[in-house]
N, C-alpha and C positions, 0 to 999 in steps of 0.2 A: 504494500500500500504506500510507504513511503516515496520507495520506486516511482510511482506512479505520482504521486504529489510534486517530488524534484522534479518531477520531466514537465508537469504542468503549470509548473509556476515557472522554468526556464523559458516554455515555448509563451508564454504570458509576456516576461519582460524583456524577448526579443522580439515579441509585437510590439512594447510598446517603443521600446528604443528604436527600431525600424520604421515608424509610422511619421510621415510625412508632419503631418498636425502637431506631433509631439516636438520635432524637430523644429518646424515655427516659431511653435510657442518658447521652446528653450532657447531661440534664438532675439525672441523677442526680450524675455527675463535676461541674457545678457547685456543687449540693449540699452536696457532698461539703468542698470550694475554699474555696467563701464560708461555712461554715457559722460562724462566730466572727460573721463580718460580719453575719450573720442573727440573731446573740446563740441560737443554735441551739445545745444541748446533744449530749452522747453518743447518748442515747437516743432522743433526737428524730428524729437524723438517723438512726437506724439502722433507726427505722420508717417513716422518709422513704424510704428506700433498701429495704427490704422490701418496700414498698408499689408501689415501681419496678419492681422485680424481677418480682412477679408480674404487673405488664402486659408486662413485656417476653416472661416466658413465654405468657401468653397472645393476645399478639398472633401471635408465632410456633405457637402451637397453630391459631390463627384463619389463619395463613400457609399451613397443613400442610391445613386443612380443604379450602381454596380448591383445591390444585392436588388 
């Protein structure tokens, strides 16, 4: 049974590390982090993170088409 638990939570969090949305979004929370470091503005990042946003919805739009 264990067996069987390890292999489903492995095949779990290489969905989720694999998964486009996830990628976004973690891209967007660095964004977010480093944005001084990036000499990155308010506004900048906030059409950074807009820009995020609507792939992350449309990826999962493109999610919802497939199944």
């Amino acid at each position: 049974m264990k067996k069987i638990k390890n292999w489903f939570t492995g095949l779990f969090i290489k969905q989720i590390f694999t998964s486009k949305k996830f990628i976004y979004t973690l891209i967007g929370v660095l964004t977010t982090l480093l944005s001084k470091e990036f000499g990155l503005n308010p506004d900048e990042v906030s059409k950074i993170l807009m820009s995020i946003a609507a792939l992350v919805v449309g990826q999962g739009l493109s999610d919802i088409a497939k199944k």
